[in-house]
N, C-alpha and C positions, 0 to 999 in steps of 0.2 A: 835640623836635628843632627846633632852632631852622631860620627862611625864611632865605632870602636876597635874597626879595622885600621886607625890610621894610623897606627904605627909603624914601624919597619916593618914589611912581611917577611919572611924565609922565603928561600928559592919556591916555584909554585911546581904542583905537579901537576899532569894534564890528566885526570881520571880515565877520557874517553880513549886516553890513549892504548888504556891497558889489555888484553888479550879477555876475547870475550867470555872462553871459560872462566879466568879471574874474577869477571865482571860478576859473572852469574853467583860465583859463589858468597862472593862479598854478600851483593845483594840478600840471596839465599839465607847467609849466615845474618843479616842484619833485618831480613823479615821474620824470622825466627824470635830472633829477641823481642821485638815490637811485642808480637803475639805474645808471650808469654808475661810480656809489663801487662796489655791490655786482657790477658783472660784474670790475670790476678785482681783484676778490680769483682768481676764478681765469682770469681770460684769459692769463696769462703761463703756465700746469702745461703745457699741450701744448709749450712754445716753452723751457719750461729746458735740454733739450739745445742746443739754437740759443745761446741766451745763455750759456751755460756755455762753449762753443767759444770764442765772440766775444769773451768775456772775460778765458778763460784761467784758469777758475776752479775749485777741485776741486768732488768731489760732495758735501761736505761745505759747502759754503761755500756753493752754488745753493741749497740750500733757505731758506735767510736771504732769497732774497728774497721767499719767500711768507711767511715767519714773521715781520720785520720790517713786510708789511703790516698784518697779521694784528692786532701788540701794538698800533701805534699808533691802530690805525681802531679797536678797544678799549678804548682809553685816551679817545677822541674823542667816542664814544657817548653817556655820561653824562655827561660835563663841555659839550656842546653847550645842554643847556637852562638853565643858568648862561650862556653865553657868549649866547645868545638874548636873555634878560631884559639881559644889561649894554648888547648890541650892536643888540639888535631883529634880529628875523629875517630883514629885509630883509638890511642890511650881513653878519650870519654867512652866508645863504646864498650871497650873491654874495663873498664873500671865501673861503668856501667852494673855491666853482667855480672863481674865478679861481685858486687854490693850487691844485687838483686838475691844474688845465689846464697850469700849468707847472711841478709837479712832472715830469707824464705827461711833455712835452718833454724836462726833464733827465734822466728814463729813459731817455727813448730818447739821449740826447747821451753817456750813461753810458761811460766809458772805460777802468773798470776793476771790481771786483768791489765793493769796498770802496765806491763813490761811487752805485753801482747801489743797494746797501742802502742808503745812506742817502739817498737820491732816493726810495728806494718806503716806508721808515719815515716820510717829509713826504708823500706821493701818501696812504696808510693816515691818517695824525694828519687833517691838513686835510679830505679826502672824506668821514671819519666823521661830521661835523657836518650832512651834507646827509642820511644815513641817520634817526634822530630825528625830526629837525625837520618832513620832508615830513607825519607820523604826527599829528603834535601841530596844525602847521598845517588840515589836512584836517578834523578834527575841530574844529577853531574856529570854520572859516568853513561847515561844511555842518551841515546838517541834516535829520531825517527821512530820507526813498528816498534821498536825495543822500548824508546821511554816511552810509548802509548800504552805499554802495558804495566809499565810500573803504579801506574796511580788504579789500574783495574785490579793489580795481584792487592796493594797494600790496602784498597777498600775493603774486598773481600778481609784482609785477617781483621782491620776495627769491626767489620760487621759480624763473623763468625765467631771470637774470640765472646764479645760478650755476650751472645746467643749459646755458646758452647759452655759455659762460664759455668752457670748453677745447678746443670745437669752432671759435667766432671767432679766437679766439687761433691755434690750427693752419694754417684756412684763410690768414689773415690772413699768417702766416709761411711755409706756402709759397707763396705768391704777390709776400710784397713784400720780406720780411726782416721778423726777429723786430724789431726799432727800429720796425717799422710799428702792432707791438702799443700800443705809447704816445703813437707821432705821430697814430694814428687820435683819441685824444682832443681836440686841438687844438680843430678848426672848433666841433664838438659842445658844447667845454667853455667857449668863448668866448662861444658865442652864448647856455649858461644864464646865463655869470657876466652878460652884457649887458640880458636879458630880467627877471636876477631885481631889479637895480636900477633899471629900466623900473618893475615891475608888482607886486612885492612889497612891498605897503605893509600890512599886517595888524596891524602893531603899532609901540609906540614904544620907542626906546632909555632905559637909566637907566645912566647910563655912570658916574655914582658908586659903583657895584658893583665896578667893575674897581679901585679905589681900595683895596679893602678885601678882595682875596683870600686868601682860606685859603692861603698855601705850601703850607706843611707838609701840608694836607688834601687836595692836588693831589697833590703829590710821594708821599705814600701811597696816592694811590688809583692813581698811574703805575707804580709798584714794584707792589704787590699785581695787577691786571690784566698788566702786562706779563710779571711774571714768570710768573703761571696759565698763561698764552698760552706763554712760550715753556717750561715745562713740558708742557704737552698737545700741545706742538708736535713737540717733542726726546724726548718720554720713549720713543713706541714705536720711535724710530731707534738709541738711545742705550739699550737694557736700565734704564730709569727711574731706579729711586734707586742702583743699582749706580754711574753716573755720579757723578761729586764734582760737576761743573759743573751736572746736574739739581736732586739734592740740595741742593748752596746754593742754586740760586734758588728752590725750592720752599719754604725756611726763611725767607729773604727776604722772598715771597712771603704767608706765612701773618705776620709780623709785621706788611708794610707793613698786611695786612688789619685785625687789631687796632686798631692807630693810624689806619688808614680811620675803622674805624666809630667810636672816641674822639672824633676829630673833627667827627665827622656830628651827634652826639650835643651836643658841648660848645662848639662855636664858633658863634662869634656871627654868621659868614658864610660857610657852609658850601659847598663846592662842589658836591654832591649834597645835597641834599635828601629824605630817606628817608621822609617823613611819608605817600607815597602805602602804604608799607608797615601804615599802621594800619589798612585795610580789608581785611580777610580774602578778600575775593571777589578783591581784586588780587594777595593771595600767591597763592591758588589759580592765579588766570588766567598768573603768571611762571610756577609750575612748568610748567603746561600749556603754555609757550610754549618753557621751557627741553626738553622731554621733544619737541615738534615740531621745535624748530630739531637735538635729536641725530637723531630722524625722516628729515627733510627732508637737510641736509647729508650724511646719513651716505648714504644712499639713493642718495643723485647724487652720492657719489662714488664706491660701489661699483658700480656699473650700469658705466661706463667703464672704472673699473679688471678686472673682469671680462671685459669684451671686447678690452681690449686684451691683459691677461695669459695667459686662459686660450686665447682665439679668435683673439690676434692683431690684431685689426682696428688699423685705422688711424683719424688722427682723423675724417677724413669719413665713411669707415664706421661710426663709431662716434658720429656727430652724427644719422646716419640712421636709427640704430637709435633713439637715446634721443626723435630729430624727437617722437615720440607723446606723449610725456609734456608737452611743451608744448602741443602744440594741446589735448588735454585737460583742462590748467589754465586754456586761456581758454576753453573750452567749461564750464568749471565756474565762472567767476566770476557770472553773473548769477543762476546760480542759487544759488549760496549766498548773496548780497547777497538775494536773496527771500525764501530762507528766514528768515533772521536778521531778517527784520522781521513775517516772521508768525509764528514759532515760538520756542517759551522757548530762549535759548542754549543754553542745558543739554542740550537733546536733539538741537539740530544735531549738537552738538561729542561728546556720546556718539554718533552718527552714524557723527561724521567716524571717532573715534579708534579705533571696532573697525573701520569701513572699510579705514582705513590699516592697523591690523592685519590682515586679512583680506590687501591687496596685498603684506605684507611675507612674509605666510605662503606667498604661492605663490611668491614669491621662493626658498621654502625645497628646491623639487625639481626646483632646476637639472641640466642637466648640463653638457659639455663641447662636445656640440653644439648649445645653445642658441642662439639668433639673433633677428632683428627678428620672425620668427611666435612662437616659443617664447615670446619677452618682451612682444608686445603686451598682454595681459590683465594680469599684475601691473602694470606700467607704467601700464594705464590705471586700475586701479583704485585704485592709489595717488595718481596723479595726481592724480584730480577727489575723493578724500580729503583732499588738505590742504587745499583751499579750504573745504573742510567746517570743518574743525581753525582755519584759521588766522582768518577773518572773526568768530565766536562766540568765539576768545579775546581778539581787540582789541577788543568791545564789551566783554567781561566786567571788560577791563583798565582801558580809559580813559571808559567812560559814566562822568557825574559829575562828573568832574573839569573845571575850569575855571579859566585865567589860566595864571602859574607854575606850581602844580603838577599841571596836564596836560601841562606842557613837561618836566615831572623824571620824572611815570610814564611818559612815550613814550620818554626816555633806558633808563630801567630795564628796560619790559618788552622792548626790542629788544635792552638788553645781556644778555637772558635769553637769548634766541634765538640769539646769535652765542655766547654758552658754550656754548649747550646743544650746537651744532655741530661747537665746536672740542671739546669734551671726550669728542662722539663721535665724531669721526676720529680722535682718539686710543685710543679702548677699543675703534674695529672694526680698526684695522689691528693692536691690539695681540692682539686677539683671532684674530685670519686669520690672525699668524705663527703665534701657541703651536699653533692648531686645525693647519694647514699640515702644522705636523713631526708635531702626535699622529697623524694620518690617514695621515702617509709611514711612521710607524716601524709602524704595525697592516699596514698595507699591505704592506711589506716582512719585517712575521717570517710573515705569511698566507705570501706565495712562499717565504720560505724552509723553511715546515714543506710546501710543495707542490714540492722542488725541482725534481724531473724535469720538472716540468709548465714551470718557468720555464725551466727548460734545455731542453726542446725549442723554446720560443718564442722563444728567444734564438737557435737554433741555425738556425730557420726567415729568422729576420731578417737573419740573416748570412750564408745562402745567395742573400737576394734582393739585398744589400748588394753580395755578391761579382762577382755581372754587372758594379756599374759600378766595381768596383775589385779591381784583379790581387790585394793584398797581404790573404791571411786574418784575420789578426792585427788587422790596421784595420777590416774587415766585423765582427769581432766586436764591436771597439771603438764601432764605431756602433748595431751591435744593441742590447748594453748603454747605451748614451747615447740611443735612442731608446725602451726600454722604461723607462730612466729619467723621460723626460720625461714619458711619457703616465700612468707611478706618479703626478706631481710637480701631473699637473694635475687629475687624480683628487682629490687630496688637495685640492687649492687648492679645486676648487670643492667637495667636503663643506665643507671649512673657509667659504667664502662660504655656505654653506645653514645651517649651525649659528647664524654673526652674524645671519643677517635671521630665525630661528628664534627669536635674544634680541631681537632688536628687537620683534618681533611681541608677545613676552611684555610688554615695556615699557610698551607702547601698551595693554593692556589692564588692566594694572596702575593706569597713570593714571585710568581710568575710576572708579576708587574714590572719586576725590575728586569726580566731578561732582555729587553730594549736595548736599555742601556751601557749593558758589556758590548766593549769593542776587545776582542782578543788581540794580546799581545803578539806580535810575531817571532818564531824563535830565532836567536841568535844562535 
């Protein structure tokens, strides 16, 4: 596979060299950013009803604007450590910020449905550049205790940012107007883009790289990514390949990939760089990363979606409830940065990954009245499990590597983790429908082989019904429609205990491969 580094370089600069406050802030100023790319994937979910009004837009049409960030901040991921190397990570990161910052603005200026999506497909493209780079960066300039912690601070912001995501967004919109959800980026976003051309001086630009881009090997890797994404995005809404519009982009999809990897393989200026692929311990460390980010995403989106559908809760109630899961991931970062410098990866992250199994397994004996006591224990033991999970797979991923292609494996192993997410938000909600109805239709032939039983219950409910209303005929109506519902939510929550019952499987499946990592040693 041919570099893309192999041009002339410019004089190099030594990162580690630089004075450790420097260090800190760069960093500081470049964990910043990340968070704010990754809260923005979901701070808009609680506020689509708001923006859907405001807009005048169908229900069909609002989810475009989660799935428009989605492709482009995926399409951004791995094409940032090419844009790095042309532009120096200074210029990408604050060109980065400064797009991110007035994207956010023309979100919120957005005036019609159509403008809103493509304001949040430029907000997604641009902010994906600051996801990457912070990973690759961190690991340049530190070393020893210091980059042990780098990969324990930047888990924590992927894991808090979108756990914090639909609860800020809520607050945020009933207090000011959903428009407030993107104006909030402004101040935040101005003063990274100001800070990172201040202080981010870690490397130098080779701007005769941009001379010599791959089209075609970009434009296949935009098609292949974007369409995956709005496959995994559309398939569980849309009965999958039954859809023609799924169907072709998923054909699309699987060619632009071919012609991906042709390119990868055969150009002389590739836009990814696959070569971190030759080290075995780094395929191992993506799955592992791909099997936590479906983990991780899937987990925090169903904790919310469960309390809001089955229990009702709102989003403050429903911020209050998950509040544990975060103070528990920074209760877990020092210590998993300790362990990963005293103990062999391999047995942290076997650790982590039956731990997380373990929290997903108590996930599995919900009920209907579950709440913040019910949920404390899985919550926390899942919690301070991914720090486990997520610190021993970014050694395992990027020890080693040095220059350019540290910048291409911190693209890859991150676009591992945002598939692994998007492809399990697709297989848990596609799995919580099919589970949904099998659980309603068992549910419903049980009362119907117990009929008397359901007709005295029905008949009991329409007697209570009948006090606050003259008309029998409507008491009934309501009896039936409320022993409907509590059938409906019976069934939803089996169907939630079956998904976090495969997920549990998952996780300990993964464990097969921890054998076979042999870690890199660092240079």
């Amino acid at each position: 596979m041919s570099n893309a580094a192999a041009s002339p370089a410019p004089p190099a600069i030594n990162p580690m060299a630089l004075p450790d406050r420097i260090k800190f802030l760069i960093f500081g100023v470049m964990a910043f950013g990340q968070f704010m790319a990754l809260i923005d994937i979901q701070i808009v979910a609680s506020s689509l009803n708001e923006v859907r009004a405001g807009l005048s837009a169908s229900a069909d049409e609002i989810s475009w604007v989660q799935t428009a960030y989605l492709m482009a901040e995926l399409v951004m991921i791995p094409f940032a450590a090419f844009l790095a190397q042309s532009m120096s990570t200074r210029w990408l990161f604050a060109l980065s910020a400064g797009l991110f910052t007035l994207a956010s603005a023309l979100c919120g200026l957005a005036w019609s449905i159509e403008s809103m999506i493509a304001f949040r497909a430029l907000q997604g493209f641009v902010g994906g550049a600051m996801v990457p780079t912070v990973f690759a960066t961190g690991f340049a300039m530190f070393e020893g205790k210091q980059r042990a912690m780098i990969p324990a601070i930047l888990g924590m912001v992927s894991v808090l940012a979108p756990t914090l995501g639909p609860t800020l967004g809520g607050w945020i919109t009933d207090a000011f107007g959903w428009r407030w959800v993107f104006y909030i980026n402004i101040v935040p976003g101005t003063l990274v883009c100001l800070l990172a051309i201040a202080f981010i001086k870690v490397d130098r630009a080779n701007p005769s790289m941009l001379k010599r881009i791959d089209w075609v090997h970009l434009a296949a890797m935009a098609v292949f990514l974007g369409g995956l994404e709005y496959v995994l995005e559309e398939g569980p809404r849309n009965d999958w390949f039954e859809d023609s519009a799924i169907a072709t982009g998923a054909w699309f999809a699987f060619v632009a990939f071919l012609l991906f990897l042709e390119r990868s393989i055969r150009s002389p200026s590739p836009i990814v760089n696959l070569s971190p692929f030759r080290r075995p311990t780094f395929i191992f460390a993506c799955v592992f990363n791909l099997v936590i980010g479906f983990g991780l995403y899937s987990a925090t989106y169903l904790v919310p979606l469960f309390l809001g559908q089955v229990r009702g809760y709102n989003a403050s109630e429903i911020g209050t409830t998950v509040f544990i899961a975060g103070v528990v991931q920074m209760l877990g970062v020092p210590i998993a940065a300790g362990l990963s410098q005293r103990v062999d990866p391999r047995i942290v992250i076997t650790f982590g990954l039956s731990l997380f199994a373990l929290g997903l397994w108590l996930f599995s004996y919900m009920t209907p009245e579950w709440g913040f006591a019910a949920l404390f224990w899985p919550q926390a033991v899942r919690s301070f499990a991914i720090m486990l999970c997520i610190v021993p797979s970014v050694n395992l991923a990027l020890t080693g590597f040095a220059g350019p292609e540290l910048r291409y494996a911190s693209g890859l192993f991150n676009l591992m983790r945002n598939l692994g997410g998007a492809i399990g938000i697709a297989l848990v909600n596609t799995w919580l429908q099919d589970g949904a109805r099998l659980h309603a239709l068992r549910m419903s032939e049980t009362l119907g082989s117990i009929g008397e039983s359901a007709a005295v219950m029905v008949a009991r409910l329409a007697a209570r019904f009948s006090q606050t209303t003259p008309d029998p005929d409507r008491a009934i109506l309501m009896a039936k429609a409320t022993l409907g519902h509590v059938v409906g939510g019976e069934a939803l929550t089996l169907a939630f205990n079956d998904v976090f019952r495969i997920m549990a499987w998952l996780f300990i499946a993964a464990l097969v491969l921890v054998p076979f990592c042999r870690p890199a040693k660092q240079g």
